[in-house]
C-alpha positions in Angstrom: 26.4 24.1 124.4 29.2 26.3 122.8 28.9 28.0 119.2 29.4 25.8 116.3 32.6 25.6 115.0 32.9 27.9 111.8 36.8 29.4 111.6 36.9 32.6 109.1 37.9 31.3 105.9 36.0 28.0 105.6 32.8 27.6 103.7 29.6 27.4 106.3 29.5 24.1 107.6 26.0 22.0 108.3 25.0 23.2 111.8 26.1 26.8 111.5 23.9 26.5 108.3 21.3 25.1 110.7 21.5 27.9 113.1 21.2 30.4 110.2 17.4 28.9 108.9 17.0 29.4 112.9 17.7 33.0 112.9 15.9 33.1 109.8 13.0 31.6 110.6 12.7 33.7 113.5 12.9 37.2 111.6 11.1 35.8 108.8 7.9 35.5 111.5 8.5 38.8 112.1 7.9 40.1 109.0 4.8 37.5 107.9 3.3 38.1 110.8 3.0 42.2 110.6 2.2 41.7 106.4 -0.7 39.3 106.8 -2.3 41.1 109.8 -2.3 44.1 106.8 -4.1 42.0 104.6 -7.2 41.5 107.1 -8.0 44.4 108.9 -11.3 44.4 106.9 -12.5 41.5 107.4 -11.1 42.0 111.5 -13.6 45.2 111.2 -16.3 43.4 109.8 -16.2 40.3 112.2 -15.7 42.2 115.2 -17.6 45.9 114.6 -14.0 47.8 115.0 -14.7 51.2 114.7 -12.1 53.6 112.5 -9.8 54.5 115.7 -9.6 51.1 117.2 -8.7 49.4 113.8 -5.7 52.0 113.8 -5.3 51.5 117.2 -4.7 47.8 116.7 -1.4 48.3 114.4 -0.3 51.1 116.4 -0.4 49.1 119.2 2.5 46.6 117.6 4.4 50.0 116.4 4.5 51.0 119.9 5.3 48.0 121.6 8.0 47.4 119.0 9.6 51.4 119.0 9.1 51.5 122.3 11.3 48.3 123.7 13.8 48.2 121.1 16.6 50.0 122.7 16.2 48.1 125.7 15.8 45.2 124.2 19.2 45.2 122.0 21.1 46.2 125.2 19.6 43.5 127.2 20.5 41.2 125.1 24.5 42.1 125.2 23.8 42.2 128.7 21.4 39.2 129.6 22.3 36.6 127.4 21.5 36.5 123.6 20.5 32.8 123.8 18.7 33.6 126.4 16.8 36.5 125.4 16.1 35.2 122.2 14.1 32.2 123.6 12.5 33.9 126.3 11.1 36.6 124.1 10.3 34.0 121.1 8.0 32.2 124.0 6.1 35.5 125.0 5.4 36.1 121.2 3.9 32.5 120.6 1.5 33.0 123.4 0.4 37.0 122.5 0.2 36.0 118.9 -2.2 32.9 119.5 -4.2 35.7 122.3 -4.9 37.2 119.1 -6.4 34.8 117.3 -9.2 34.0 120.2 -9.8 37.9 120.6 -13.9 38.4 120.6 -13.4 42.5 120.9 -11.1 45.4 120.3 -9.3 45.9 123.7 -8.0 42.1 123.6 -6.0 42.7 120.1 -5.1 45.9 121.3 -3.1 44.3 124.2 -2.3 41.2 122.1 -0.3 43.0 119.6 1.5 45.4 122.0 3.0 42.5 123.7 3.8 40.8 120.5 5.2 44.2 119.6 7.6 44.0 122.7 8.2 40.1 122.3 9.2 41.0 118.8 11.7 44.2 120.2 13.4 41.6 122.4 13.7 38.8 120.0 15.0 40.9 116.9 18.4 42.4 118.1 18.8 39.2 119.9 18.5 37.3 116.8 20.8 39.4 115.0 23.8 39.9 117.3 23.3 35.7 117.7 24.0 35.7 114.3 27.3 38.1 113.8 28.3 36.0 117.5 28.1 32.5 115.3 29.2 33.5 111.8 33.1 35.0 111.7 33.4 39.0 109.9 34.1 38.6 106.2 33.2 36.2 103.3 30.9 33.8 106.0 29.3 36.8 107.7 28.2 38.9 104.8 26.7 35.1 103.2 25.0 34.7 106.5 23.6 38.1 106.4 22.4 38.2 102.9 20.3 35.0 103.5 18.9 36.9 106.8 18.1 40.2 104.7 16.5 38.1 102.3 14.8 36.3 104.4 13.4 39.1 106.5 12.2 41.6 103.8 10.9 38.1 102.0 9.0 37.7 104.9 6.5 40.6 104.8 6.4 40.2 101.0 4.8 36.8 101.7 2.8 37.8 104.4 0.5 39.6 102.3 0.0 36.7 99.9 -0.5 34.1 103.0 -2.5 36.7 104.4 -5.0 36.7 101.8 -5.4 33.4 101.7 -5.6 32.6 105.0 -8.2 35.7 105.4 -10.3 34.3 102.5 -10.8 30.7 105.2 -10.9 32.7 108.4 -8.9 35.9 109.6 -8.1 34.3 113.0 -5.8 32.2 111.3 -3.7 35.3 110.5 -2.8 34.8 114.3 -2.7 31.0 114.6 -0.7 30.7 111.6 2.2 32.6 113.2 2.1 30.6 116.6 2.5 27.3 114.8 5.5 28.6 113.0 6.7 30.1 116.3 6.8 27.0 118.3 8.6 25.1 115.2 11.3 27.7 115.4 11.6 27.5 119.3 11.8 23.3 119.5 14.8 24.1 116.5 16.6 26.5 118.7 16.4 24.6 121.8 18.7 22.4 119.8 21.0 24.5 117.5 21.8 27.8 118.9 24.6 27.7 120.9 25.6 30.1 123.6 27.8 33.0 122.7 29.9 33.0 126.0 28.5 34.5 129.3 27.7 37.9 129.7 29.7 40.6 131.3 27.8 41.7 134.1 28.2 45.5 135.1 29.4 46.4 138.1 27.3 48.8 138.9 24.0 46.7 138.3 21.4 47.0 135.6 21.0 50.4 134.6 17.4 50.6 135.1 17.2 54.2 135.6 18.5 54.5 131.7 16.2 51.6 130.9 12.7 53.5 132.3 13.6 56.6 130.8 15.1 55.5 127.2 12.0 52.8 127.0 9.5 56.2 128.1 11.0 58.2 125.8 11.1 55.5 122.4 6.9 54.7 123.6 6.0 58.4 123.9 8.0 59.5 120.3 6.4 56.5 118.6 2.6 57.6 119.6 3.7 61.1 118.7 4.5 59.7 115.3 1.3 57.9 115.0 -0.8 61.0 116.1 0.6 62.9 113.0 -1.9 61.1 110.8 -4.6 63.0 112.4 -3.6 66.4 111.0 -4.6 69.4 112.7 -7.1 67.5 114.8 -5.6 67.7 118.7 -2.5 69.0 117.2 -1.8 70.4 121.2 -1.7 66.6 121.9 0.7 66.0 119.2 3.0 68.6 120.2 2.4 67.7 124.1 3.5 64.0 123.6 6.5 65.2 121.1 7.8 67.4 124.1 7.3 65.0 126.6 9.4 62.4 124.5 12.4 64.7 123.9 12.1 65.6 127.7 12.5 61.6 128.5 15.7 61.7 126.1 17.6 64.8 127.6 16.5 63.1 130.7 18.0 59.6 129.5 21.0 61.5 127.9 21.9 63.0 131.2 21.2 59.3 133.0 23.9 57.2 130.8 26.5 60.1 131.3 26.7 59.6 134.7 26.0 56.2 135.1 29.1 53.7 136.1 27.4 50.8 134.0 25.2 52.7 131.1 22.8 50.9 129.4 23.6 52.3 126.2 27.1 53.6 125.6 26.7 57.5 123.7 29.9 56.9 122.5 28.8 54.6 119.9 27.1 57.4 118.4 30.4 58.3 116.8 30.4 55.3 114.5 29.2 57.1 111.1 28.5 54.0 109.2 25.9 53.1 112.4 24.4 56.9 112.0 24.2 56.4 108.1 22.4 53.5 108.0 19.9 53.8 111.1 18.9 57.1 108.9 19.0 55.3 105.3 17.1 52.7 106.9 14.5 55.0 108.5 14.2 56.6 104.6 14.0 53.6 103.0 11.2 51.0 105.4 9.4 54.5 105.6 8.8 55.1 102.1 8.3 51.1 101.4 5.6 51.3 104.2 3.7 54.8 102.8 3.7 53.2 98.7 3.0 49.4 100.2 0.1 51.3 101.9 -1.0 53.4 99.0 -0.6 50.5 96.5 -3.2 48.4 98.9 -5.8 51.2 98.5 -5.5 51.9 95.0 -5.5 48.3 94.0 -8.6 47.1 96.5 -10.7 50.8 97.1 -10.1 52.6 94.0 -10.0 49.7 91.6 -11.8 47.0 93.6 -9.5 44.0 93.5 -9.6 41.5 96.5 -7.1 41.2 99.3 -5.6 37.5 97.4 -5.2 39.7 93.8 -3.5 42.4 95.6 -1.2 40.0 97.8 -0.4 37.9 94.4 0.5 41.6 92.6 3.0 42.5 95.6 4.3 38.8 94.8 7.1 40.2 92.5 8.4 42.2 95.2 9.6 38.6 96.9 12.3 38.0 94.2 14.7 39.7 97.0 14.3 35.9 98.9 16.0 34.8 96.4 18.5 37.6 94.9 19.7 38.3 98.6 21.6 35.9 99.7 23.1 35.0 96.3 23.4 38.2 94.0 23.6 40.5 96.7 26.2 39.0 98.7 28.4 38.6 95.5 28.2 42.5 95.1 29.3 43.0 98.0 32.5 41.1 98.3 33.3 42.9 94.8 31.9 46.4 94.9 32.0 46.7 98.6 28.8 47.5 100.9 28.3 51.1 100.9 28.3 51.2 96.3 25.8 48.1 96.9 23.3 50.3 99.5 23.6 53.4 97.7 22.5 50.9 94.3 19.4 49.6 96.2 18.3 53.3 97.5 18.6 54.6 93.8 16.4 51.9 92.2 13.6 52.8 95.0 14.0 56.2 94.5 13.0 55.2 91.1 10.6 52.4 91.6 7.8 55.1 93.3 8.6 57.6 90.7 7.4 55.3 88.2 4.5 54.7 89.8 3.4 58.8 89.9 1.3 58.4 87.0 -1.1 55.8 88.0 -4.5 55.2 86.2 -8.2 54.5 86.2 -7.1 51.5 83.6 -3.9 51.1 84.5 -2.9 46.9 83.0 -1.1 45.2 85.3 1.8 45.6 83.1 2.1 49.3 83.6 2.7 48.5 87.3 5.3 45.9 87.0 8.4 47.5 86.5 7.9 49.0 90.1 7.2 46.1 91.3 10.7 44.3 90.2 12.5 47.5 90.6 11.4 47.3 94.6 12.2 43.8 94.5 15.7 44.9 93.4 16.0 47.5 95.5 15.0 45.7 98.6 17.4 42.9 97.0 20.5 45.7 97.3 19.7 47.4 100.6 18.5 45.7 103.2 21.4 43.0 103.5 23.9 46.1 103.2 21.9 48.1 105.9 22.1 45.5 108.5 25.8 45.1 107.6 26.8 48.9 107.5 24.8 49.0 111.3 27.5 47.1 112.7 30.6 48.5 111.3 32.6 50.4 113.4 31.3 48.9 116.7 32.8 46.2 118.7 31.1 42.8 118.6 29.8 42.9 122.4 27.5 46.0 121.2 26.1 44.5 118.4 23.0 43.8 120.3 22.8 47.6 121.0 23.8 48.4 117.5 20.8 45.8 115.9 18.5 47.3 118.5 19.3 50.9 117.2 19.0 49.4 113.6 15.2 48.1 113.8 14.0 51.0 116.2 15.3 53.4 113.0 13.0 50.7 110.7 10.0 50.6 113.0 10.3 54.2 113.7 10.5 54.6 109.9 7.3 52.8 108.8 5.1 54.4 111.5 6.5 58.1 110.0 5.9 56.4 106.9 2.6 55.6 106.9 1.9 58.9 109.3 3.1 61.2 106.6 0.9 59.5 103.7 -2.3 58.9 105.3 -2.2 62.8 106.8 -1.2 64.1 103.0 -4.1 61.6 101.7 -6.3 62.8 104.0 -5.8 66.3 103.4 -5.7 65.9 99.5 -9.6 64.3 100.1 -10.6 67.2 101.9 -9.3 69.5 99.5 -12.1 68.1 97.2 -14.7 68.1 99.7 -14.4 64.4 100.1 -15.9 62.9 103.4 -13.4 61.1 105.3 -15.2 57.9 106.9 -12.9 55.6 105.3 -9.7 56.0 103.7 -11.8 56.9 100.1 -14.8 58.3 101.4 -17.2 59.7 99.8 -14.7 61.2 96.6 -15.2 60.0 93.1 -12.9 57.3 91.4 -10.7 60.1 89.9 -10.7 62.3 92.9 -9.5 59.7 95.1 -6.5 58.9 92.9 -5.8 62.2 92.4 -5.4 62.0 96.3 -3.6 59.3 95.9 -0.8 60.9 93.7 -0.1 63.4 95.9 0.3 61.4 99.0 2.7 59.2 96.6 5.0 62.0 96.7 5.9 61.5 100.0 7.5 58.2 99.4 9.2 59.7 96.2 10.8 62.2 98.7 11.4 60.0 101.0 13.5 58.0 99.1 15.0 60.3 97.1 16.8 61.8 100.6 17.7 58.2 101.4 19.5 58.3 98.5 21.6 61.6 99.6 22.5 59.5 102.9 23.7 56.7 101.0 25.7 58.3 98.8 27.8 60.2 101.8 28.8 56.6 102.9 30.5 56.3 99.3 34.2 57.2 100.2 34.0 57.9 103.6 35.2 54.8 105.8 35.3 55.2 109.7 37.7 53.1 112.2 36.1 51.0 114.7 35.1 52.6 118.0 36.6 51.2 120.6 34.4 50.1 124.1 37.0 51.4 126.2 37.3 54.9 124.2 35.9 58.1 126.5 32.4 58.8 125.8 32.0 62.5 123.4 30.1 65.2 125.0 27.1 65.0 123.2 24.7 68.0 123.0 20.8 67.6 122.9 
């Protein structure tokens, strides 16, 4: 089976188009799959008898799995076969996802959604250097990568919508829904996706020193980041597992320096477009995640809507499905991708700002324009993010650079929603409020005043997403070559 034909130039032609909804479909389940889970943790709790730290435990599991596999992930599939890679790992999360669904305790989601975690770490890159691999750099590529954007931030705005619904007949369905979808997606690749040419194999072997110590280093960083939501409680843990994960990274650093056949190449690090946008995309999924977060708990604790009235609110944010691949993609070819980005940060920077003076009585009207302003913004950045990744690295290391791309996102939402639940938390206590539940025991107005200040963090967070987009403005960097001599980076 060889890639379709699709020469630079020419419009997309039927069966690239069909291995585009593919690719699509596949990071489209991604996204659904992590939103609806949101939806029904509640009703998980309530079914099952979670306690506080196991419900936590369950979506830190994914985060983990996810942060942790990434890296490796990307470069195995550059290495091992994208094809290949992708339908492996799109098996392993059909049958993890569907373990969910049948779990009767704790312990069985936890495991369940850390496997889905690292099908999902696998299967992303994979899917996205598939995708530059079929679809020629230009006019076809940057189409083909605004319908993906769209596509994948459409995704989780969905998700919570589905996932109210399909809590309000049953939660497990939240987990069967994904697997049906799954195995839809597979039988279509079987057929479509076309292999991208055989792999160079290193000479010197796999490098699975680099991969042990890059894969310890991404699992250990990720908890750390989770643990900050705790505060001050076991803050020697924190600061245990923080130094044990940068030991793992000197310790990988040092590895891929001397290795003959490195599993990730340092000298991509010298791409600053790739450096921009891992870090604008770490600002920008991390203050989507905190607000997303913050907007559940005002809309369903404070105020006392249901999970389907706040998943039809979020509904707005979805008009990036449909402004992505059509809008965006035309701004793009005239403005150029960096002006587009540094657009899409600014109108989230603004988005949350808006929504600083939230209210007892606020109408659904007063929280619109943040909605379609994130819509936008999402609309405007997302599809320039994914393409500003991989400029200025050769196409054989796109896997590595998409890998480096969604470990900056997934790292990003767990810091995200770290940093806001730990300044909640604290804001609570600073009122005396009891902190079994997110609320507690705080009055109406004391809880929102919480609320406010942990809604700073997204503000802040976006507003220096904002700075790191607008460096990318004039500054454009030459490709970096696979063959150029590595820099001697310092740790």
């Amino acid at each position: 089976m060889s890639v379709p034909e699709n020469r630079p130039g020419d419009r997309i032609n039927g069966r690239a188009w069909g291995v585009l909804f593919v690719l699509c479909g596949a990071i489209f389940l991604e996204g659904i799959d992590v939103a609806m889970l949101n939806v029904a943790l509640p009703s998980i709790r309530a079914d099952l008898g979670l306690s506080t730290g196991m419900l936590s435990g369950v979506v830190s599991a994914y985060v983990l799995g996810y942060g942790g596999f990434m890296l490796l992930g990307g470069r195995a599939a550059d290495l091992l076969g994208r094809r290949r890679m992708f339908l492996v790992w799109l098996v392993v999360f059909l049958v993890f996802a569907g373990l969910g669904g049948f779990a009767t305790n704790g312990w069985t989601l936890l495991v369940a959604r850390f496997v889905t975690g690292v099908a999902a770490a696998f299967l992303t890159p994979a899917g996205l250097s598939l995708l530059t691999a079929h679809f020629p750099q230009g006019r076809q590529r940057n189409k083909a990568l605004g319908v993906y954007a769209g596509t994948a931030a459409g995704g989780f705005s969905l998700g919570l919508v589905a996932g109210g619904l399909l809590t309000s007949v049953g939660w497990r369905w939240v987990f069967f829904a994904p697997v049906i979808l799954a195995a839809l997606i597979l039988l279509a690749a079987v057929r479509l996706i076309g292999d991208t040419g055989r792999p160079d194999r290193p000479a010197g072997g796999f490098d699975i020193a680099g991969a042990l110590s890059i894969t310890g280093a991404m699992l250990l960083l990720a908890y750390g980041v989770i643990r900050l939501e705790h505060g001050g409680d076991g803050l020697a843990v924190t600061v245990g597992v923080f130094a044990a994960g940068l030991a793992a990274l000197v310790a990988f650093t040092t590895v891929e320096r001397r290795s003959a056949s490195p599993l990730v190449r340092l000298g991509i690090l010298r791409s600053a477009p790739l450096v921009r946008a891992n870090l604008a995309a770490l600002l920008f999924l991390g203050s989507f995640a905190g607000f997303q977060f913050l907007v559940t708990l005002y809309l369903q604790e404070i105020r006392g809507w249901g999970t389907l009235q706040t998943g039809l609110a979020m509904l707005v944010v979805a008009i990036d499905t449909i402004l992505a691949p059509t809008l965006t993609t035309r701004l793009v070819n005239r403005y150029g991708n960096a002006r587009v980005l540094f657009g899409g940060m600014a109108l989230a920077a603004v988005a949350y700002a808006l929504f600083l003076p939230a209210g007892l009585e606020w109408a659904y009207t007063a929280m619109l324009p943040t909605l379609v302003l994130l819509g936008l913004a999402f609309s405007l950045a997302y599809g320039p993010l994914t393409l500003a990744a991989t400029d200025g690295v050769d196409e054989p290391e796109h896997g590595l650079a998409g890998g480096l791309l969604y470990t900056a996102m997934q790292f990003g939402t767990a810091l995200g929603l770290s940093a806001v639940t730990a300044v909640n938390v604290a804001a609570l206590a600073g009122v005396g409020a009891p902190q079994d539940g997110v609320v507690g025991g705080a009055s109406p107005q004391a809880a929102l005043d919480a609320l406010r200040t942990a809604l700073l963090v997204p503000v802040v967070g976006a507003v220096l997403g904002v700075v790191v987009a607008a460096l990318g403005l004039r500054t454009r960097t030459p490709a970096v070559p696979a063959s150029e001599p590595e820099p001697a980076l310092k740790v």
